[in-house]
N, C-alpha and C positions, 0 to 999 in steps of 0.2 A: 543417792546420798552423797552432798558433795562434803570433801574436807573443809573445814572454816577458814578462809582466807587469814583474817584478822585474826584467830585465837593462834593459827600456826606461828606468824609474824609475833603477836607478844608472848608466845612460849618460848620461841628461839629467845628472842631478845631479856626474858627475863630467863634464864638458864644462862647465860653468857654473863650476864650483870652478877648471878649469884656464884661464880666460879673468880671473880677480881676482887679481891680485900681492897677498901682503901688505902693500904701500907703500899701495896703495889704500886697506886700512882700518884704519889703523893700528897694525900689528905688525912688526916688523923683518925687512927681508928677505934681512939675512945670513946666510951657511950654507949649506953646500951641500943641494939639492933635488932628489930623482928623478925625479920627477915636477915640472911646471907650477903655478901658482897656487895655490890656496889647500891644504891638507891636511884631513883630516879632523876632526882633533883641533880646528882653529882655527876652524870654519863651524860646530861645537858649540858653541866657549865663546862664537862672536859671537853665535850664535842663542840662548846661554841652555838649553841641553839638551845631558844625558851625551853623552861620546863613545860612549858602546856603544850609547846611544836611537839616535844619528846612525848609527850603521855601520848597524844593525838598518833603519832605514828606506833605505840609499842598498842594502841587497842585497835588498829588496822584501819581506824577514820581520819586519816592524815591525807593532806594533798598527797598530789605528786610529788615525789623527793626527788633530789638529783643527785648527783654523783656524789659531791661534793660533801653533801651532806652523809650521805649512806658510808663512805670514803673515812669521814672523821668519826663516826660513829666506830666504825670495826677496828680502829685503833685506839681508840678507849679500852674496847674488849676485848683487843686482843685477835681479834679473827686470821685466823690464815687465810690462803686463798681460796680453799673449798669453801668455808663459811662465809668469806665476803661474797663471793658469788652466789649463794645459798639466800643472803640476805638479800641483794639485788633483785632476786628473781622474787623470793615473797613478798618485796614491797611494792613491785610493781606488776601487780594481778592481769593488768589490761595489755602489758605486752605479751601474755602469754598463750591467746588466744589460736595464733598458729598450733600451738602442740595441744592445747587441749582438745581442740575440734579435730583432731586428727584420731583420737577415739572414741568418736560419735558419730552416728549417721541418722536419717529419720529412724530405720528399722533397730537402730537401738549400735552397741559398742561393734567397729569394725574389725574382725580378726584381725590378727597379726601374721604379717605372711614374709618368707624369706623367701626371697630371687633365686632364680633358677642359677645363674652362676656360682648364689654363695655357696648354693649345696652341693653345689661340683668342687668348691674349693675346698670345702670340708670332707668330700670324698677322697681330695688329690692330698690332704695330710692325713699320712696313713702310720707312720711312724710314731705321732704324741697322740693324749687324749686333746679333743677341742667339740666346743658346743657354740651351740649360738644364744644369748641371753635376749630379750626384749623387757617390754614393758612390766613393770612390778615383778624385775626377775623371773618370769617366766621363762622355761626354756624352748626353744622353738624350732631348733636342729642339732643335730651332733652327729660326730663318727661313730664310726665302727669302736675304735678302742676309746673314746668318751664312752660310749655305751657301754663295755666291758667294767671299767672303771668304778662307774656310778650309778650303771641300771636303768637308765632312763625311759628303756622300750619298755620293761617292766613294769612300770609307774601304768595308774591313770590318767589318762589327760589332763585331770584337773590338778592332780599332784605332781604335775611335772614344771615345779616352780621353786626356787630355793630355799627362801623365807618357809614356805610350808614343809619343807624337807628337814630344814633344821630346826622349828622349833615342833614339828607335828608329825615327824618319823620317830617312833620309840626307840630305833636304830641311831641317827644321829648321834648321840652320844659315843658309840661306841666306834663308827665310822670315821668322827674327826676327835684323835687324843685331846685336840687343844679348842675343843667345844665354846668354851668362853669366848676366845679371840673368834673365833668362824662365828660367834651368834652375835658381837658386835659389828662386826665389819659389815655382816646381812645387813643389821638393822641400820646404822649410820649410811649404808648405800639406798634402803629404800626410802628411808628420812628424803633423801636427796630427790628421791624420783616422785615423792611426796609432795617437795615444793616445786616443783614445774609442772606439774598437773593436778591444781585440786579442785579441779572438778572431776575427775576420775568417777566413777562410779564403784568400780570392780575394783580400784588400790580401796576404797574406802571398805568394798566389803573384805576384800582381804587386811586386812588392818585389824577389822572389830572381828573376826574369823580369829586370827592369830592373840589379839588379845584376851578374845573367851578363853579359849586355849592354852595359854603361856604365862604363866607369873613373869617369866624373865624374860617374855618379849615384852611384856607389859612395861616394868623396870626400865629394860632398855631404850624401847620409843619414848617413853617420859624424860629422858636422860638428853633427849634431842642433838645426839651428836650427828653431824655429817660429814660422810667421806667419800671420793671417789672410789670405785673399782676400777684399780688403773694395773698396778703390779703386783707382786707380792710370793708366798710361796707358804705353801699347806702341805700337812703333815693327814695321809689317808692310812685305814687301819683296813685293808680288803680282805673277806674273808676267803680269798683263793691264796693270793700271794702273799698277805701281810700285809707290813707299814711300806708306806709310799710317801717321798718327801719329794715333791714337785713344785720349785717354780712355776708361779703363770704369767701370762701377759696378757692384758686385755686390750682390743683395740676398737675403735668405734669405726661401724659401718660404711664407708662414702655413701653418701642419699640416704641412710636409713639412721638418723642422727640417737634414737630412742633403739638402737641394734646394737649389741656388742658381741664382737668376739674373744672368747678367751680359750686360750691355748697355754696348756700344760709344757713345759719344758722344764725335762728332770735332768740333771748335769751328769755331760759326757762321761761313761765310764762308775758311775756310779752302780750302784746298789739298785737304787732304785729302776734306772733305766734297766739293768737286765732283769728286774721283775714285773718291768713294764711287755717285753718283748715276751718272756713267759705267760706272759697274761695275752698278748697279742695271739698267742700260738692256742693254748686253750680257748681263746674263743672263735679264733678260725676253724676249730675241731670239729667237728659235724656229731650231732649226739647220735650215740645208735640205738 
C-alpha cells in the first residue's frame, strides 16, 4: 500500500493555507469563510501564479514546479526550512526514486542493516546512552547503557521502533513526564520520513497500525507538522533510578543518509549524570 503522493502534497498545503489569516498578509478578512485561513484563489495572487496552476499543484496533477515557484509559494505560508524542504520533496515525486527503491527488492522490503564500524563505535561510547534510529524510526543498534535506559533487548523485534513505543506502550506515558511534546516531535519526524518515501509499504502499514491504535496519533498526523530530529533534550522517568533530564544530539550517518545517530548527553556534574553512572553499575551487575 503505497502513501498518496497527491493527497500528502494537498494536505500539507491545505494545513499551512489554514494556519495564515488574511490580516497577516495583507488582504481583508471580512466576509464570511468556510473554510480557515488563507483560500486558494489568494496564496496564487500572493505567490504570483494562476489560480488553476495553484489548484493543479495542491491536487498533486501539476507539471513540474521549479524552485522558484515552490520558493514563493513557502513564503506566502510561511514555511520554515523544514517545511520548505518537506514541500520540495513532495512535489517532486520523480526525484525521489533513489530512496524509495532502496526499500524494495524483487523478494519484497530490504532489511535494514548497520555497518560493522557503527557498532563498534556504539560499543566505544560507553559512558552516555546512544542508539541507532533508521527507517520509520526503527531502532537498529544501541549500547550497553542505551539499552539500560530504554530496554530495547527487551522489546520484540517488531516493537523496537519509536512511534509504536510511544503511542502503543501503555508505559509511555509514564516513561516520558512530558508525553505530549515526545508524541509530537515522533509524529512531525515521521511526517518527514513520510514525504521522501511514499511508496514505502511498511511506513504505510505502520501509519494505518498506529492510527487504529491512537486517537492522538490520529490527531497528530492530521495536524501535518514537520520536523527534523536534529537536537533537543527529554525528561525520562526510569523506574531503577528515577527522572533523567538528557540532552541529545542526533547526527546523520556518512553513506547511510536514512541512518541516524542519537546520543544522550546529560550535563557535566549533574543529577542526572550521576544517575546515569548508577544505572551504568546496576546493569553491569551480573543477576545471581
Amino acid at each position: 500500500m503505497d502513501i498518496p503522493i497527491g493527497r500528502e502534497l494537498g494536505d500539507f498545503l491545505r494545513s499551512r493555507r489554514a494556519r495564515i489569516q488574511p490580516e497577516e498578509v495583507g488582504l481583508p478578512g471580512h466576509g464570511r469563510r468556510r473554510v480557515p485561513g488563507l483560500r486558494r484563489e489568494e496564496v496564487a495572487q500572493l505567490a504570483g501564479v494562476s489560480v488553476d496552476y495553484y489548484i493543479r499543484l495542491e491536487q498533486g496533477r501539476g507539471p513540474s514546479v521549479s524552485d522558484a515557484v515552490l520558493d514563493a509559494i513557502g513564503r506566502v505560508l510561511r514555511l520554515d526550512d523544514t517545511e520548505q524542504e518537506y514541500l520540495r520533496t513532495v512535489a517532486r515525486p520523480a526525484s525521489r526514486g533513489t530512496s524509495t527503491t532502496r526499500c524494495r527488492s524483487a523478494a519484497g522490503p530490504v532489511p535494514q542493516q548497520v555497518r560493522p564500524g557503527l557498532r563498534l563505535l556504539l560499543d566505544a561510547i560507553d559512558k552516555v546512552p546512544a542508539f541507532v534510529l533508521g527507517r520509520r524510526m526503527d531502532v537498529l543498534a544501541w549500547n550497553d547503557l542505551g539499552d539500560a535506559v530504554v530496554g530495547f533487548s527487551q522489546m520484540a523485534p517488531k516493537d523496537r521502533n519509536m512511534p509504536r513505543q510511544v503511542f502503543l506502550n501503555p508505559r509511555a506515558r509514564e516513561l516520558y513526564p512530558d508525553w505530549p511534546a515526545v508524541a509530537a516531535e515522533t509524529v512531525a519526524h515521521l511526517r518527514l520520513d513520510a514525504g521522501s518515501h511514499p511508496q514505502d509499504g511498511q511506513l504505510a502499514t505502520l501509519v494505518g497500525e498506529l492510527s487504529l491504535g491512537s486517537e492522538d496519533f490520529r490527531r497528530l498526523w492530521a495536524d501535518h507538522q514537520v520536523k527534523e530530529k536534529t537536537y533537543g533534550a527529554k525528561r525520562m522517568m526510569h523506574p531503577v533510578v528515577g527522572e533523567l533530564t538528557m540532552p541529545y544530539e542526533t547526527l546523520t550517518v556518512s553513506g547511510e543518509p536514512d541512518q541516524m545517530l542519537v546520543v544522550y548527553t546529560p550535563e557535566p556534574g549533574s543529577q542526572s549524570e550521576e544517575r546515569l553512572k548508577l544505572l551504568a553499575s546496576w546493569a553491569a551487575t551480573p543477576e545471581v
